[in-house]
N, C-alpha and C positions, 0 to 999 in steps of 0.2 A: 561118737564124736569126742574129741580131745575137750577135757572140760577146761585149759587155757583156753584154748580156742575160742571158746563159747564164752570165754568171762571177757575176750580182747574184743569181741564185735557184737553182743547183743547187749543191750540194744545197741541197733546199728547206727552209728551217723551216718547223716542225708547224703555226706560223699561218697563214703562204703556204700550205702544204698543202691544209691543211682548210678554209682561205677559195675557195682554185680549187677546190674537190673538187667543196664544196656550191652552186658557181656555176655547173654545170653544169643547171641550174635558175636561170631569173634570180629574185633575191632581195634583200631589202634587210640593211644589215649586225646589225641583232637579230634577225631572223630566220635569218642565219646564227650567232649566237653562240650561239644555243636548239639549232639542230638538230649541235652540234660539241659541247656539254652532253651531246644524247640519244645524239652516236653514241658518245660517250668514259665514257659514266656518268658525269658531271660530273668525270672527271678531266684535263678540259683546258676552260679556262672563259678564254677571249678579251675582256681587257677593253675598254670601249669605245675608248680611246686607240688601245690598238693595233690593235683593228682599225678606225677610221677611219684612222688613221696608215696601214695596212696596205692599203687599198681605195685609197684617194689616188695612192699610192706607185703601185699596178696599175694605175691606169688611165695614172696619167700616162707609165710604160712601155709597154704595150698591153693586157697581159694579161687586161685585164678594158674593159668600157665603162658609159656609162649606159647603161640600157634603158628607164626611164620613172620620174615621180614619182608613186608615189600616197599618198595623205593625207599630206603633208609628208615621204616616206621616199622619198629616191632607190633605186631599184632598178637593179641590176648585173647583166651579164651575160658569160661566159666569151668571150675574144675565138678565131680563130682561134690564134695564136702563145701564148692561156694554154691552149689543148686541148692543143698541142705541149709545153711546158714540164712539162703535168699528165701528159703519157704517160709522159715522159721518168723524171722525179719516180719515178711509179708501175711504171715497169721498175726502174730502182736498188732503190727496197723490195722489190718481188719477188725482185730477183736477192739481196738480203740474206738476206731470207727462207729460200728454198733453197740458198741458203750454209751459212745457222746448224742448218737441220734437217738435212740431208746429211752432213754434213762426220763421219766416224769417228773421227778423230783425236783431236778431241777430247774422245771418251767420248760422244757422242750418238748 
């Protein structure tokens, strides 16, 4: 993996996140911004700026490609090098995870 690469999205922010997450299913970018509403109970709501900003950005890195237009909506799909970046992503949160719940010391 391109170590730019790796220094521009680890850690990942929540929008890179939850845009590769829901790309694992090619999608176009309102249909990504509905289902990061349904997973977050509207407490994370991606507006269009940013995530066209945010798709642009990913393809023109790799992380993401077209997959097809339908009805005027570009559709995206997870490239190989953004499945790598998303394991990566999604090991850090785990390993925080079982950090924060384990850890005695600090009264937990």
């Amino acid at each position: 993996m391109d170590t730019k690469i790796k220094r521009i999205y680890m850690p990942m922010s929540e929008t890179a996140f939850y845009i590769l997450f829901c790309l694992q299913t090619p999608q176009h970018g309102y249909a990504i911004g509905q289902k990061v509403k349904e997973m977050t109970n509207d407490e994370v709501n991606i507006s269009p700026g940013t995530m066209y900003g945010t798709l642009s950005k990913m393809e023109k890195d790799g992380l993401i490609s077209f997959f097809k237009e339908e009805e005027k909506r570009k559709i995206y799909e997870i490239t190989d090098l953004g499945e790598e970046i998303l394991e990566i992503e999604l090991n850090r949160i785990k390993r925080l995870y079982k950090n924060s719940i384990g850890d005695e010391y600090y009264g937990r």
